[in-house]
C-alpha positions in Angstrom: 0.0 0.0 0.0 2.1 2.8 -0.9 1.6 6.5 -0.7 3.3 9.9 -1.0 4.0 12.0 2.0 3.2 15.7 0.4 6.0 18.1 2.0 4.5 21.9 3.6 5.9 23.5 0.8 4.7 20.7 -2.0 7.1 18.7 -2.1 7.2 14.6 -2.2 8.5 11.8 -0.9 7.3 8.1 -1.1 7.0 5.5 0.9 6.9 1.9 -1.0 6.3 0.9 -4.2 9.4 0.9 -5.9 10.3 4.7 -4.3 13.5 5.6 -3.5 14.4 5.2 -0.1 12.5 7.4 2.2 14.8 9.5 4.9 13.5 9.6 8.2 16.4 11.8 11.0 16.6 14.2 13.6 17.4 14.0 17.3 15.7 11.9 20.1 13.9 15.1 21.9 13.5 18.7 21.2 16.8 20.4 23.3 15.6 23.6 22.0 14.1 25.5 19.4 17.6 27.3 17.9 19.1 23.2 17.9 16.2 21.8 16.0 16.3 24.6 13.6 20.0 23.9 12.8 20.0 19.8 12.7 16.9 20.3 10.1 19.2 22.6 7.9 22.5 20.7 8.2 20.4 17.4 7.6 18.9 18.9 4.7 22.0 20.6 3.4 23.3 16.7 3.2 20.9 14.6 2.3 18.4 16.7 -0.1 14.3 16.3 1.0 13.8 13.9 4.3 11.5 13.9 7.0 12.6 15.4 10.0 12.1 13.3 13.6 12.1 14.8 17.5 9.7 14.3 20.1 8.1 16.7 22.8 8.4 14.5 25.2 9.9 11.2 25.9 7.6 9.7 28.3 9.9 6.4 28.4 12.8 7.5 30.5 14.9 4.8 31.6 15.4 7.4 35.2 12.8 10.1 36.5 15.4 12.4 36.4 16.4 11.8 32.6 15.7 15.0 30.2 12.1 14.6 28.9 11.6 17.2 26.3 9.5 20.9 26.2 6.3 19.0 26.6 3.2 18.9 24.4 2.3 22.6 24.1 6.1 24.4 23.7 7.2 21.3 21.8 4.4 21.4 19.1 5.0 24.9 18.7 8.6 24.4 17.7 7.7 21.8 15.4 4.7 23.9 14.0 7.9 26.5 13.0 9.7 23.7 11.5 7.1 22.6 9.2 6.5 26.8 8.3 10.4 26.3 7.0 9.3 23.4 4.5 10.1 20.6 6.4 8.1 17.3 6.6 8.0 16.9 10.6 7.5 13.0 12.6 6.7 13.1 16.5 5.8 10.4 19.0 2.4 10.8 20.8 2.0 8.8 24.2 -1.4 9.3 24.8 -4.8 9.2 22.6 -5.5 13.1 23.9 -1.9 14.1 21.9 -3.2 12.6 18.7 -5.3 15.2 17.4 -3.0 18.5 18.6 0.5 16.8 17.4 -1.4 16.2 14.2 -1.9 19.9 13.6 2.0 20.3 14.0 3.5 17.3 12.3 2.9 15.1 9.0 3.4 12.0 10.9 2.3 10.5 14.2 4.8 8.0 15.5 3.4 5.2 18.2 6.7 4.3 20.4 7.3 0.6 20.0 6.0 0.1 24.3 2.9 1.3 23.1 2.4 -0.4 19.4 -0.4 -2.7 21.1 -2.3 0.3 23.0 -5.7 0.4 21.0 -7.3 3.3 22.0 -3.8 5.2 20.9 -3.7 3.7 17.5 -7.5 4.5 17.3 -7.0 8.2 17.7 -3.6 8.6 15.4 -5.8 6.6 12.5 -8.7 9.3 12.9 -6.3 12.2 12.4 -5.9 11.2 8.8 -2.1 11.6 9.5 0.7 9.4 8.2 0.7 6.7 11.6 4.4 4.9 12.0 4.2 2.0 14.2 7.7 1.0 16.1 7.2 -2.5 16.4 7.4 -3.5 20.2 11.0 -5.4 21.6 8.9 -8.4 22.0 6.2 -8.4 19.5 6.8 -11.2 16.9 7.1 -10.1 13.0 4.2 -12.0 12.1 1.8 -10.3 14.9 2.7 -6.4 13.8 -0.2 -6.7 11.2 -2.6 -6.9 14.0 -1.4 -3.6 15.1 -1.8 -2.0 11.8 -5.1 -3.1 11.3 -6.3 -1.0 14.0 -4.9 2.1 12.5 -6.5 0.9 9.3 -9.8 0.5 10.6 -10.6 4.3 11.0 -10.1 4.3 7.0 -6.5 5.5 7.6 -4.6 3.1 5.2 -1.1 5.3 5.4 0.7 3.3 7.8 4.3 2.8 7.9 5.7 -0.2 10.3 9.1 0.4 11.6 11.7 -2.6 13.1 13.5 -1.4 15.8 14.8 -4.4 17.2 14.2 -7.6 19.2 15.2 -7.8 23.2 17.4 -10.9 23.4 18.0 -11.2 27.4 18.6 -8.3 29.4 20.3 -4.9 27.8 20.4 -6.2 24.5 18.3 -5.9 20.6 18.9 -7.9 17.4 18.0 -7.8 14.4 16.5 -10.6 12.6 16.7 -9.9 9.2 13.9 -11.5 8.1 11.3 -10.2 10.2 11.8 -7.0 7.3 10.4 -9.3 4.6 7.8 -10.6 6.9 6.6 -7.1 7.3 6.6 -6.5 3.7 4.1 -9.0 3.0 2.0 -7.4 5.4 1.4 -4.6 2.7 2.4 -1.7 4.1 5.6 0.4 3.7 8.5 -0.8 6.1 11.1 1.2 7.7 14.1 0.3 9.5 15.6 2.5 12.4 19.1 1.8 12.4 19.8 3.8 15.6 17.7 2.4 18.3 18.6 -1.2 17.0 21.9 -0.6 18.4 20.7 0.5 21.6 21.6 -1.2 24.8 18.3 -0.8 26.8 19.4 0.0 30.5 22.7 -0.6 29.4 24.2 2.1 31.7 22.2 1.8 34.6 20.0 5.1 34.7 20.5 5.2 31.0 20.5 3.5 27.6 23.7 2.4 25.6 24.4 1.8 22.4 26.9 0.9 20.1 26.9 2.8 17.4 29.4 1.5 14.9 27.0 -0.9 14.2 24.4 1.6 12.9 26.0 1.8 9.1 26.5 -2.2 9.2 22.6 -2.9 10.0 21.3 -0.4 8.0 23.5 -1.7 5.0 21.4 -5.2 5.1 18.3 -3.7 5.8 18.4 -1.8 2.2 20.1 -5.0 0.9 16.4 -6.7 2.3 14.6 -4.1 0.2 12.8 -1.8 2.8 11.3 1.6 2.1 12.5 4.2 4.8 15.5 4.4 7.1 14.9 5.7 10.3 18.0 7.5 12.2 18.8 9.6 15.2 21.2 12.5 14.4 22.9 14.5 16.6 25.5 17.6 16.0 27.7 15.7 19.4 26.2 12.7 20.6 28.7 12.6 23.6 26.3 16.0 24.7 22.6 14.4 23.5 20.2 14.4 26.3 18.8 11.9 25.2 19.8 9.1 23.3 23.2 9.9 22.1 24.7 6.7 22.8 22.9 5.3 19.4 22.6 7.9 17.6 24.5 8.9 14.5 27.1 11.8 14.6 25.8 14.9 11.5 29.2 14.8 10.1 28.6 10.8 9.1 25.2 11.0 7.2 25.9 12.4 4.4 27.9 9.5 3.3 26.0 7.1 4.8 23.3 8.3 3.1 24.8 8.4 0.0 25.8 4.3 0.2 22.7 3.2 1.1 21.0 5.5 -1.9 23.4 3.3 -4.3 22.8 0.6 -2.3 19.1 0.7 -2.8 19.1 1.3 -6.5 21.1 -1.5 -7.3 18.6 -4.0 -5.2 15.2 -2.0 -6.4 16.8 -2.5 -9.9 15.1 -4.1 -12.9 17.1 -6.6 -12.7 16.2 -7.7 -8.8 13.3 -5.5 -7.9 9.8 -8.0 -8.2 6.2 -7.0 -7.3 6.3 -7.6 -3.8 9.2 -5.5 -3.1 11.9 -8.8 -2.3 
């Protein structure tokens, strides 16, 4: 089921059938209106048209004393200016009151993969008649995720995007299992892969998250190689200062390359030559 995402300023990029690969990046949370600003233009600068990401709040702090964003009203705001600049705009809403506010300030409503089951949420993003991107849940099987789409789908919302984020394996630790990306294809709906919070290390540093980022280029690699749609990424100017996330997430200076492998990468696999109906 693919579709076009139509940018503020008229602009498109696709999701699915036989598109190029779709761009999603930005930083974990809103730090502050100036940053936000500047990651959208730098990311932009590199990259050409992509959707930019960054929540208002991040209601699943590993610690009650972690950074949680500007909150609904201040964050929506800043992303409201984002989206005046041009820029397509993705945020995470927690609860089914967020859904209709965040819809006015962003293109597409992103459920956070604790949440993918949570009905009444999904209700409420499908009724906005926003793009909904489900993060499929740590331990939610590839072959269940449909069941969660079909609740967006029910309020006659059809443009869904489902998003692997990896697979809890024990305590601290995701993987990837490769196939689960095909077994969300057939499905029918547009998959994405988020190559940063795959290589997070849940917990990992006792009040906080870990990652290992060098791994972020090498997953994302197989994941075009598996022919999905979208690439999902956290970028930050200096991870080392993120307040949230920076552990996983990819350093600005690296995606512009990155990005321009896994654009080649993704032409020679959605080629005539290998690309079928189904997308595999």
């Amino acid at each position: 089921m693919p579709f076009e995402l139509v940018t503020p300023k008229g602009g498109k990029i696709g999701f699915g059938g036989g598109a190029g690969l779709a761009l999603v990046a930005g930083p974990c949370v809103i730090e502050s209106e100036e940053h936000v600003h500047f990651l959208a233009r730098e990311i932009a600068r590199r990259v050409g048209p992509f959707v930019f990401k960054a929540s208002f709040d991040k209601a699943n702090r590993s610690s009650l004393s972690s950074y949680r964003g500007p909150g609904l009203k201040e964050g929506l705001r800043i992303l409201a200016g984002l989206r005046q600049e041009g820029y397509a705009v993705l945020t995470d809403i927690h609860e089914p009151g967020q859904a209709g506010p965040a819809a006015e300030a962003a293109d597409i409503l992103q459920i956070p993969a604790f949440l993918c089951r949570q009905t009444d949420l999904l209700l409420e993003a499908g009724r906005t008649r926003r793009i909904v991107n489900i993060k499929k849940g740590q331990c939610v099987a590839p072959r269940d995720f449909h069941l969660a789409a079909e609740k967006v789908a029910s309020t006659g919302n059809e443009r869904i995007l489902l998003t692997e984020r990896g697979t809890a394996l024990g305590y601290n630790n995701l993987v990837v299992d490769m196939r689960g990306l095909a077994i969300l294809r057939g499905s029918g709906w547009p998959v994405v892969f988020d190559a940063t919070h795959s290589v997070q290390l849940p917990g990992g540093e006792g009040r906080s998250s870990g990652g290992e980022p060098q791994f972020i280029e090498v997953l994302a690699r197989a994941a075009v190689a598996a022919g999905i749609d979208g690439l999902f990424v956290e970028v930050h100017d200096a991870p080392e200062r993120a307040l949230s996330d920076g552990p996983n997430s990819l350093r600005l200076s690296a995606i512009e390359t990155l990005w321009a492998r896994l654009r080649s990468l993704d032409a020679f696999i959605k080629g005539p030559a290998f690309y079928t109906t189904d997308g595999f």
